[in-house]
MIVOTOR-666418 format. One record per atom (N, C-alpha, C, CB): atom name; residue in one letter; x, y, z negated. Coordinates in steps of 0.02 Angstrom, whole numbers, plus 50000, padded with zeros to 5 digits. Atoms other than C-alpha are relative to their C-alpha. Glycine has a CB too. Example, Ala and Ser with C-alpha at 12.3 -4.5 7.8 and 13.67 -1.06 7.14 Angstrom:
MIVOTOR-666418
[atom N A [50045 49941 50000]],
[atom CA A [50615 49775 49610]],
[atom C A [50045 50060 50000]],
[atom CB A [49950 50001 49938]],
[atom N S [49958 49941 50003]],
[atom CA S [50684 49947 49643]],
[atom C S [49961 50055 49963]],
[atom CB S [50020 50023 50071]],
END
This chain:
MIVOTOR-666418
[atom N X [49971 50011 49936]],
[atom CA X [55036 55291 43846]],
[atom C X [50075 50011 49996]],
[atom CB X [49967 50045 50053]],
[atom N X [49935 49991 50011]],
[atom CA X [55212 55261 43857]],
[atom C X [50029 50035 50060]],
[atom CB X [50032 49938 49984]],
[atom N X [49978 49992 49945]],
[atom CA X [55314 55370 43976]],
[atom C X [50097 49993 50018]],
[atom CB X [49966 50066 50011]],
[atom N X [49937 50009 49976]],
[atom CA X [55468 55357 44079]],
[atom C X [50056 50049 49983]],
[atom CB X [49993 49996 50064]],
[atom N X [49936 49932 50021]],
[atom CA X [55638 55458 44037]],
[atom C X [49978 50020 49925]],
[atom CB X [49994 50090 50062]],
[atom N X [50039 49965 50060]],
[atom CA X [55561 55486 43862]],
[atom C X [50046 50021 49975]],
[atom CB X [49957 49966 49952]],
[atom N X [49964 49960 50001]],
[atom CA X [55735 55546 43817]],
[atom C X [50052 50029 50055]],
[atom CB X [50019 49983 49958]],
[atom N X [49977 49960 49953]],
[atom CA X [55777 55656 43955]],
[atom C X [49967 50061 50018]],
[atom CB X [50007 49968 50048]],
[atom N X [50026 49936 49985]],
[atom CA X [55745 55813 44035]],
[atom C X [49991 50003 50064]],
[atom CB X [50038 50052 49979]],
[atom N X [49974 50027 49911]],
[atom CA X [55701 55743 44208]],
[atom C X [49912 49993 49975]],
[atom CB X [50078 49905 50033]],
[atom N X [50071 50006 49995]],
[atom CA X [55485 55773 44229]],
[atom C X [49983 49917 49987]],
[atom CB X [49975 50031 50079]],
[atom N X [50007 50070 50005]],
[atom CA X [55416 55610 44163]],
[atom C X [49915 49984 50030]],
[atom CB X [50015 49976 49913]],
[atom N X [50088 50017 49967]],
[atom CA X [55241 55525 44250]],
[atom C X [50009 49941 49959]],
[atom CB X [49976 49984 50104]],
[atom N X [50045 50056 50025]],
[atom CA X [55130 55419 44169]],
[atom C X [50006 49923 50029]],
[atom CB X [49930 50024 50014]],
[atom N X [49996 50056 49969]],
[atom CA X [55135 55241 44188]],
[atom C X [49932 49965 50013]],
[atom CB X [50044 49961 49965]],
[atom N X [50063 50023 50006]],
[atom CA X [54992 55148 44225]],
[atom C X [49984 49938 49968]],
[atom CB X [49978 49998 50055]],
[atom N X [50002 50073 50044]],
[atom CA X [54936 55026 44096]],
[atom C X [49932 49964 50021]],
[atom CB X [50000 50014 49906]],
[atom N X [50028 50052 49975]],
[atom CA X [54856 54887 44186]],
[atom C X [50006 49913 49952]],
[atom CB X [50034 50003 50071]],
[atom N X [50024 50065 50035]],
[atom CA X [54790 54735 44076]],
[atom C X [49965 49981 49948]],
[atom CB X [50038 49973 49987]],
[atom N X [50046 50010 50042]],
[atom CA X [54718 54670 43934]],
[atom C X [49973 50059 49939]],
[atom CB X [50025 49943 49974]],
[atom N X [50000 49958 50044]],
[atom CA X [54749 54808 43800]],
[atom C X [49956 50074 50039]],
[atom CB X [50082 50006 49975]],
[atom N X [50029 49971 49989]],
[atom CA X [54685 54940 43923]],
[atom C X [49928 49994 50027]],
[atom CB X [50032 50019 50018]],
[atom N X [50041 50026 49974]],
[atom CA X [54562 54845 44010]],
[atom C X [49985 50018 50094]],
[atom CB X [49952 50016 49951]],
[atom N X [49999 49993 49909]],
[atom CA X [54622 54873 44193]],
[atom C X [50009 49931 50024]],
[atom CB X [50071 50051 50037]],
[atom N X [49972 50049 49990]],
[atom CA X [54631 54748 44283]],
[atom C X [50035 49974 50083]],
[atom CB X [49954 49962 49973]],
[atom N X [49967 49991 49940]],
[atom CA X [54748 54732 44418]],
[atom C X [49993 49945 50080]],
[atom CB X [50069 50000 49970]],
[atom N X [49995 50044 49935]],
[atom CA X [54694 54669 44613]],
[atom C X [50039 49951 50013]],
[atom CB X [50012 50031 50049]],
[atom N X [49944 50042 49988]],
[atom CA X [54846 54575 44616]],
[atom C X [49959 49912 49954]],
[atom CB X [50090 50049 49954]],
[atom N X [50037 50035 50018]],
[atom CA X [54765 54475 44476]],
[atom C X [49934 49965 49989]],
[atom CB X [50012 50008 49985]],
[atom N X [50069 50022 49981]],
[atom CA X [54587 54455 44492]],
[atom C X [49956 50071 50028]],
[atom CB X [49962 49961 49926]],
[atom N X [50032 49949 49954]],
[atom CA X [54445 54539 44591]],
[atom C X [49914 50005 49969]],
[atom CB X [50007 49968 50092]],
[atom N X [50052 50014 50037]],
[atom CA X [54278 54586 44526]],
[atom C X [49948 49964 50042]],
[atom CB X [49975 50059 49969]],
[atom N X [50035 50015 49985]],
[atom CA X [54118 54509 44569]],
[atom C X [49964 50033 50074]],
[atom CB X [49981 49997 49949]],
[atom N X [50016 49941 49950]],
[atom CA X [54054 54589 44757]],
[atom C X [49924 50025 49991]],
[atom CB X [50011 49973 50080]],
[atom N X [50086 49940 50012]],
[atom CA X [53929 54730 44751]],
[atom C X [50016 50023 49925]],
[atom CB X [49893 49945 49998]],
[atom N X [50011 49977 50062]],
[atom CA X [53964 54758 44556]],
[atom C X [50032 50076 50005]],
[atom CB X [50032 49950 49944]],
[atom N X [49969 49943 50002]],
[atom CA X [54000 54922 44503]],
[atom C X [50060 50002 49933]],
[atom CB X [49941 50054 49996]],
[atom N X [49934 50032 50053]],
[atom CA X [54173 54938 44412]],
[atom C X [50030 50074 50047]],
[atom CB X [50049 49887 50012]],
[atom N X [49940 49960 50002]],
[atom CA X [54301 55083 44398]],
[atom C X [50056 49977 50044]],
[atom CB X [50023 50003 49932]],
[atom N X [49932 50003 49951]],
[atom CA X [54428 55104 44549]],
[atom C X [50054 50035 49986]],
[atom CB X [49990 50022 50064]],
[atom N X [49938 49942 50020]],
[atom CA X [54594 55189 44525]],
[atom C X [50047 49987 50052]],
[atom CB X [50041 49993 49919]],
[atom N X [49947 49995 49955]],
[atom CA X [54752 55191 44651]],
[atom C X [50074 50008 49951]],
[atom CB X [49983 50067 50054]],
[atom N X [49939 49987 50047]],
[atom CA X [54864 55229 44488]],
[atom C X [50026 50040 50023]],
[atom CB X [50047 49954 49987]],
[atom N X [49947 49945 49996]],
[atom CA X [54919 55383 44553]],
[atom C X [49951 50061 49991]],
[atom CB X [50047 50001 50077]],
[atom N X [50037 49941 50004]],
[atom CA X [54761 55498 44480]],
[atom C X [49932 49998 50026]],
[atom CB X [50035 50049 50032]],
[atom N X [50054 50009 49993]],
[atom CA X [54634 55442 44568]],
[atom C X [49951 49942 49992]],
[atom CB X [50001 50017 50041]],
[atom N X [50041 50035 50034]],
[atom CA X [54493 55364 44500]],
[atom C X [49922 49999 50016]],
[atom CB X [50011 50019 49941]],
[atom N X [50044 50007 49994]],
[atom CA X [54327 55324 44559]],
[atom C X [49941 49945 49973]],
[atom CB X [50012 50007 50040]],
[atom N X [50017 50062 49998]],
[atom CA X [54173 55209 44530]],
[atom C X [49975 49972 50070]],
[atom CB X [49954 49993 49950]],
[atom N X [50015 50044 49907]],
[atom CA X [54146 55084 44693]],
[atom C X [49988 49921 49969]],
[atom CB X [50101 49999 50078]],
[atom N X [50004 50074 50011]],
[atom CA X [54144 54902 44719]],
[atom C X [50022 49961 50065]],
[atom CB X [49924 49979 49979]],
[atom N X [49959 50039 49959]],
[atom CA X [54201 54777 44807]],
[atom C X [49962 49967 50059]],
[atom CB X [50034 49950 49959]],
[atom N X [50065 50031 49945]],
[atom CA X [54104 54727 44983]],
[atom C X [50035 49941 50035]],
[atom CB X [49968 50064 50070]],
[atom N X [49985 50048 49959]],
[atom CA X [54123 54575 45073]],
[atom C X [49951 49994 50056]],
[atom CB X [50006 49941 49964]],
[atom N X [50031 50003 49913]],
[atom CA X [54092 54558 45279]],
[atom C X [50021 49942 50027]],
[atom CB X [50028 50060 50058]],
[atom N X [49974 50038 49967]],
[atom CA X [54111 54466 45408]],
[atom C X [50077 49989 50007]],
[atom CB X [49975 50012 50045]],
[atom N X [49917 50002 49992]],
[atom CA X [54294 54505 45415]],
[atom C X [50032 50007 49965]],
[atom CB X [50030 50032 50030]],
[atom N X [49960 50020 50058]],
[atom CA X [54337 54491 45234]],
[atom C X [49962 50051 49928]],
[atom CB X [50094 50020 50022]],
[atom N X [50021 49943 50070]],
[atom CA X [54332 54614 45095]],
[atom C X [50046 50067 50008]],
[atom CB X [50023 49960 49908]],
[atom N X [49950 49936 49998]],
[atom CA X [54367 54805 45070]],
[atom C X [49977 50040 49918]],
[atom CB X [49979 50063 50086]],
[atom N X [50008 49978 50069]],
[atom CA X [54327 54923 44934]],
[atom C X [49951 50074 50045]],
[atom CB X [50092 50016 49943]],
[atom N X [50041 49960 49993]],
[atom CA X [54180 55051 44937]],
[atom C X [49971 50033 49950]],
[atom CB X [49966 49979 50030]],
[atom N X [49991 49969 50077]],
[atom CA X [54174 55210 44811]],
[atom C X [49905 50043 50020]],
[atom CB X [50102 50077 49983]],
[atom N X [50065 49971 50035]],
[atom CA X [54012 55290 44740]],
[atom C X [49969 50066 50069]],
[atom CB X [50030 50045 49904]],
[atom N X [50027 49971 49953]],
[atom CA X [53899 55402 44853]],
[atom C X [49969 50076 49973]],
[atom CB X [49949 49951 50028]],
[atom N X [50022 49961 50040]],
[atom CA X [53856 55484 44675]],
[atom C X [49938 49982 49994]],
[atom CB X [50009 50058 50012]],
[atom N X [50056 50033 50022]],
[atom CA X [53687 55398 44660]],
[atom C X [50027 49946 49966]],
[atom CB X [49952 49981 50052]],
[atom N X [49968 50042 50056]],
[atom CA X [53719 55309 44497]],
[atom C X [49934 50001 49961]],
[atom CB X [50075 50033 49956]],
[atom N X [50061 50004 50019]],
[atom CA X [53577 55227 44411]],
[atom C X [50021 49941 49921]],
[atom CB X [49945 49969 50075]],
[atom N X [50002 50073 50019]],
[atom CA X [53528 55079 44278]],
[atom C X [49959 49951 50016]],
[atom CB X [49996 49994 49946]],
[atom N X [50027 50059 49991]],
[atom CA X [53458 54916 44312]],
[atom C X [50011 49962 49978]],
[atom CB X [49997 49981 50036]],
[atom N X [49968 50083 50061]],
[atom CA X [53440 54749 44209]],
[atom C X [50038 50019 49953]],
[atom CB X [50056 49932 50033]],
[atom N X [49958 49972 50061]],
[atom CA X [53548 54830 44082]],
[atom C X [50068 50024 50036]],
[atom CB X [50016 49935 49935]],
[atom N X [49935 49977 49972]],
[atom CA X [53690 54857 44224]],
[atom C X [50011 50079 50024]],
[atom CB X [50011 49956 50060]],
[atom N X [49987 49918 49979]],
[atom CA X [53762 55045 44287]],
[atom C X [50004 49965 50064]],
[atom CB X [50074 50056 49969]],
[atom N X [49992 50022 49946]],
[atom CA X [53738 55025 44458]],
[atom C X [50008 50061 50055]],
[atom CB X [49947 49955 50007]],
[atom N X [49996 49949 49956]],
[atom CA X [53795 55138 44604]],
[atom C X [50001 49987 50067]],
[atom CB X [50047 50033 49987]],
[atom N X [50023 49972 49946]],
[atom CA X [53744 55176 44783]],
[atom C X [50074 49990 50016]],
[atom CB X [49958 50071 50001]],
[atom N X [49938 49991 49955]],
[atom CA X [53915 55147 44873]],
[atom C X [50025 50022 50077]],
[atom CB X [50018 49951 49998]],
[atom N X [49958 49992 49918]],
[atom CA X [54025 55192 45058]],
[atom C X [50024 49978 49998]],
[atom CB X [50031 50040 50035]],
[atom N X [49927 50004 49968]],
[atom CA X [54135 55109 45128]],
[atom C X [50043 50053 50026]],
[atom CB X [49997 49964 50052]],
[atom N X [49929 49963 49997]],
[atom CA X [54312 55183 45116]],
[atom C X [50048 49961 50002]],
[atom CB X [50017 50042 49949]],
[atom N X [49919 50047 50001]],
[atom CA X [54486 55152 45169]],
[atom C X [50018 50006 49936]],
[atom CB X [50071 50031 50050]],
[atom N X [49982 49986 50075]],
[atom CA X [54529 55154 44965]],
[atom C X [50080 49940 50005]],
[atom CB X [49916 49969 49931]],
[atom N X [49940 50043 49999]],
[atom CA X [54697 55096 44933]],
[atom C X [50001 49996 49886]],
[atom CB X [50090 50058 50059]],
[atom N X [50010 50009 50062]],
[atom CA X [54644 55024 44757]],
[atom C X [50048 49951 49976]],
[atom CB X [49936 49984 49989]],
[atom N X [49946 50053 50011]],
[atom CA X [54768 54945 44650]],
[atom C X [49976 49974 49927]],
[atom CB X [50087 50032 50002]],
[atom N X [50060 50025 50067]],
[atom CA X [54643 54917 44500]],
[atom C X [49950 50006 49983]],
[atom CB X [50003 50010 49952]],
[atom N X [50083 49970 50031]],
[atom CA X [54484 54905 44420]],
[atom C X [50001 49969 49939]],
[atom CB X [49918 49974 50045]],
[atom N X [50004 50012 50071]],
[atom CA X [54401 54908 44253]],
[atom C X [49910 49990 50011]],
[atom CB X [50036 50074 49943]],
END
């Protein structure tokens, strides 16, 4: 992980590596499948698994309930809807 100020003496934060090499993949660019379960993050530490729901009034993001199972060979989790201010998934 490469960080910022790397020669300085000024607290450096992590960057968030969003794309192919990490395997994030950033909302901006594509969205996963709805209902799947897939790794949420906000890039600032927090990190959940959720998924992506679609309603009548569009789409939001909804994180784990902690009932986490398998099925068909997939990890599948029990979700809520939450205000999540997600800026990636994996």
């Amino acid at each position: 992980m490469k960080l910022e100020n790397e020669n300085s003496n000024e607290p450096q934060k992590p960057q968030l590596n969003i794309g192919a090499v990490s395997g994030w993949v950033a909302v901006t660019d594509a969205l996963p499948k709805a209902l799947q379960t897939v790794w949420l993050t906000n890039g600032k530490g927090f990190t959940t698994l959720g998924c992506l729901v679609e309603d009548n009034e569009g789409c939001h993001w909804a994180k784990t309930n902690g009932v986490i199972y398998q099925e068909k060979g997939e990890i599948i989790s029990e979700c809520e809807s939450e205000d999540l201010d997600v800026v990636a998934w994996h």
